[in-house]
C-alpha positions as CSV (number, residue, x, y, z in Angstrom):
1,X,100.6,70.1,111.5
2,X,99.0,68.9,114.5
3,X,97.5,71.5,117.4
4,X,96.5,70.7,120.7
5,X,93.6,70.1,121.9
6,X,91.6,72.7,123.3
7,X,89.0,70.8,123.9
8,X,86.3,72.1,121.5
9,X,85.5,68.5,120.1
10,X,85.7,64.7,121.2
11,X,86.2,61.8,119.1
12,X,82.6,60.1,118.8
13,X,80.9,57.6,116.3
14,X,79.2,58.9,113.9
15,X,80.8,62.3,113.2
16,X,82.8,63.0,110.0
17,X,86.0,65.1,109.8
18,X,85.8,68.4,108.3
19,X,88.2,70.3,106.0
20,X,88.0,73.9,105.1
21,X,90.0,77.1,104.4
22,X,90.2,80.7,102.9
23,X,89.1,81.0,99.4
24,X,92.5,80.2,97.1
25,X,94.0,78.9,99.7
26,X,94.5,75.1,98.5
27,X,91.7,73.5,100.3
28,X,90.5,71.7,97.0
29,X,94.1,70.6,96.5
30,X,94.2,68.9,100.1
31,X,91.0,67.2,99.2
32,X,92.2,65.3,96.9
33,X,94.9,64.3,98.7
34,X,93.5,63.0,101.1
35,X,90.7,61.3,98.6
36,X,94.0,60.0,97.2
37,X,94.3,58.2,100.1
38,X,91.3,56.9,100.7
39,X,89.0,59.4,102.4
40,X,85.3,59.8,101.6
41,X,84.8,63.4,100.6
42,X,81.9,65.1,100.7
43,X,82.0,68.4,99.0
44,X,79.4,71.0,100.2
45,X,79.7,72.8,97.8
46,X,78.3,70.4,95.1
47,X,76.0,69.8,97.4
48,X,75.4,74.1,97.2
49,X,75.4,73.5,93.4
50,X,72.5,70.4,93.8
51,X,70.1,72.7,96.0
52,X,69.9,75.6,94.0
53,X,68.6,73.5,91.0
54,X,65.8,74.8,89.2
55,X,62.7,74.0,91.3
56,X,64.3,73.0,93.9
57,X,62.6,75.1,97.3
58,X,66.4,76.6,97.8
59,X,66.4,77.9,94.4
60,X,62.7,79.6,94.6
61,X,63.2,81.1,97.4
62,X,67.0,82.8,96.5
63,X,64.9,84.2,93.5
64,X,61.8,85.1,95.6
65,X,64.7,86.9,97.8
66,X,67.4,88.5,94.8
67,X,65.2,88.7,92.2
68,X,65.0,87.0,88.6
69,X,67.5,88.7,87.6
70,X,69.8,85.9,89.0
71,X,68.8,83.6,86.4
72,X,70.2,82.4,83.3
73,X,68.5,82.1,80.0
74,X,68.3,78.4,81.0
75,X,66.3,79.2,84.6
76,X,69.3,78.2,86.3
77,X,70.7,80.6,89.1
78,X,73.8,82.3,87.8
79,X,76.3,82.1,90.2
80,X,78.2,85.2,88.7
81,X,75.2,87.3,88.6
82,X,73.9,86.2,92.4
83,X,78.1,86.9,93.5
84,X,78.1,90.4,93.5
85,X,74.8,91.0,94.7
86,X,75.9,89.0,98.5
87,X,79.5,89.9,98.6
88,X,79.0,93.3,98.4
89,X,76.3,93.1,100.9
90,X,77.1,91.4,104.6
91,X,73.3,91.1,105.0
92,X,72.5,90.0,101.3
93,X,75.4,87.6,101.9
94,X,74.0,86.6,105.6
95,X,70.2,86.1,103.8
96,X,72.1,83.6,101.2
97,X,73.8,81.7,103.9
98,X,70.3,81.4,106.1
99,X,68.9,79.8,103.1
100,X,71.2,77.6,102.0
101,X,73.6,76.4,105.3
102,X,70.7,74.6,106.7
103,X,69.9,72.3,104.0
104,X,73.5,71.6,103.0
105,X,73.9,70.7,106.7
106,X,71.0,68.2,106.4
107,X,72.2,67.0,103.2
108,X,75.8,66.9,104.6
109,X,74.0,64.5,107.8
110,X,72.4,62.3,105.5
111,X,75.4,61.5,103.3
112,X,77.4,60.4,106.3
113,X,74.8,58.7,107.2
114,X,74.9,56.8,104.2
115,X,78.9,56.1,103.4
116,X,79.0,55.2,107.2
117,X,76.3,52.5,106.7
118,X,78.4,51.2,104.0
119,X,81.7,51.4,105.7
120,X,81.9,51.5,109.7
121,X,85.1,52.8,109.3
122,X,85.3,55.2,106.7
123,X,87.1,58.4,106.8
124,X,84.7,60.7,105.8
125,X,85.6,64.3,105.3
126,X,83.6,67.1,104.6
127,X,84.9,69.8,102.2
128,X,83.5,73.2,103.0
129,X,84.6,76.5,102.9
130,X,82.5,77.7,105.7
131,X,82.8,75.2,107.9
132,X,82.9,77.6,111.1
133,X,80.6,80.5,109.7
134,X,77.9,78.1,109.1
135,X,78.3,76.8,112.5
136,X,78.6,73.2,111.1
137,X,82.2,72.7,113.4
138,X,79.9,71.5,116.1
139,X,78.7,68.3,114.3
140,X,82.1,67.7,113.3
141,X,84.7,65.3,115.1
142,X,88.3,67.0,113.9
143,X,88.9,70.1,111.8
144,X,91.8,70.4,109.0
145,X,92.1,74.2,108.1
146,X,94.3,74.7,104.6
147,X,96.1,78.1,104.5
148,X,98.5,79.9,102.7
149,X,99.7,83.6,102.7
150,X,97.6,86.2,101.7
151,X,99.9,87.8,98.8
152,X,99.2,84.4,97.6
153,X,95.5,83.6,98.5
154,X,94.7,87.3,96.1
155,X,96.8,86.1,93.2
156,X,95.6,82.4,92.8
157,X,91.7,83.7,93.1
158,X,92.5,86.1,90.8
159,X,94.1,83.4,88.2
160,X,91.2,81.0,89.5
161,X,88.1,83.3,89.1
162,X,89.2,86.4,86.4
163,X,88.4,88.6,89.0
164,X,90.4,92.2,89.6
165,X,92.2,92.8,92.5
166,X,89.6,94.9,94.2
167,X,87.1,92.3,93.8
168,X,89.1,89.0,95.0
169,X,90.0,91.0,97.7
170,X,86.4,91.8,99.0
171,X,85.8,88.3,98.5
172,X,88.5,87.3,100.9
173,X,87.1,89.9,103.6
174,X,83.6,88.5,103.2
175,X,84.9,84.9,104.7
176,X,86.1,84.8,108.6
177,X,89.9,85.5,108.8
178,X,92.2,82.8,108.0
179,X,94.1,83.1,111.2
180,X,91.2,83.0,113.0
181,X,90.4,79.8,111.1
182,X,93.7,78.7,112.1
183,X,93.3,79.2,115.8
184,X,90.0,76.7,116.1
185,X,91.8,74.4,113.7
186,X,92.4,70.8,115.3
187,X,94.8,70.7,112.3
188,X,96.7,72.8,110.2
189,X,98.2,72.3,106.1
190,X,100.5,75.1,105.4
191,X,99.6,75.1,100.9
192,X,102.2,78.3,100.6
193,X,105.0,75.6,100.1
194,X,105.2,73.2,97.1
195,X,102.6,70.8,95.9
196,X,104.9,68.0,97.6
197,X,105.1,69.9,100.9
198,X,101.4,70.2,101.0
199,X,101.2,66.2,100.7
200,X,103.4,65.2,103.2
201,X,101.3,67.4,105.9
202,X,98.1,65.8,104.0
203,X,99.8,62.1,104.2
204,X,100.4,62.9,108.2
205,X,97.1,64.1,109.0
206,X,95.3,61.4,107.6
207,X,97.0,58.9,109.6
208,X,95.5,60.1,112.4
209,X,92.6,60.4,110.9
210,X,92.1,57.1,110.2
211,X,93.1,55.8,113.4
212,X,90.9,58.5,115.1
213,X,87.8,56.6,112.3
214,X,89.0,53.0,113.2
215,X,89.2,53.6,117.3
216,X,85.7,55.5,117.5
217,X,84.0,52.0,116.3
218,X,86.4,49.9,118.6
219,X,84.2,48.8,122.0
């Protein structure tokens, strides 16, 4: 679904497209859609995963910060021991993202940077799920927020993760609000439907998002 523009972004050169949503929501589903179709994704969360290697600075200092009690037998940070520790903590969770959204927004840069070297026109689309709480919407050209109810959004992280109710639920709350999301979307996918809902609104979006891509390079 397309939403008018409020005038929080222009088309420019350079810029990628971003794509996020509420945990469970179907963002990774939209992804490949629109990789499907021949989008450049970059997902920030691998990106996350790369940065928190073992000597890496990101991972020293998250275990300077939590402790080593966040590693596994390996040295590797343990995502399911570090989990708890930030989301039931808004300022453990805010020191995490101080440490880490920087350097995935550098690393996001520089992968643009590269694809768009190869390919002018490229679509590229950055998956993340924090798009607006890292403050990376600025250096992004259009946003596609994925959303589904929130009956639904418990349920799949539940399936997704293991996790009790209680606990997918305070993972929810620790993001910004879907609607909210929503309402500084440039674009919105509606995932509460069936998988072959969700790709027609994908299929749709992309078209514009590839003439959006083509016209930016066009003198």
């Amino acid at each position: 679904m397309r939403k008018p523009d409020f005038g929080r972004r222009t088309s420019a050169p350079g810029l990628p497209f971003g794509l996020t949503g509420g945990i469970a929501c179907g963002k990774s589903t939209v992804a490949r859609y629109f990789q499907d179709l021949g989008a450049h994704i970059i997902d920030a969360d691998h990106v996350g995963h790369e940065l928190i290697e073992p000597g890496r600075p990101a991972c020293q200092e998250i275990v300077e910060r939590f402790g080593k009690d966040v590693l596994d037998s390996g040295g590797n940070i343990d995502r399911k021991k570090l989990g708890p520790k930030v989301f039931a903590d808004p300022q453990q969770l805010q020191m995490l993202n101080s440490i880490l959204h920087p350097r995935i927004l550098a690393r996001v840069q520089e992968l643009t940077a590269e694809q768009q070297q190869r390919d002018p026109h490229a679509v590229v689309i950055v998956d993340a799920a924090l798009i607006f709480e890292s403050g990376m919407g600025g250096t992004l050209d259009k946003v596609v927020v994925a959303w589904c109810r929130h009956d639904q959004q418990v349920v799949r992280l539940m399936a997704k993760t293991g996790l009790s109710r209680e606990e997918a639920e305070r993972r929810i709350h620790a993001q910004m609000p879907v609607e909210e999301k929503r309402r500084r979307a440039d674009y919105v996918i509606d995932c509460s439907g069936s998988l072959e809902d969700t790709r027609r609104q994908a299929e749709a979006i992309y078209l514009d998002l590839r003439r959006i891509a083509e016209g930016a390079h066009e003198d």
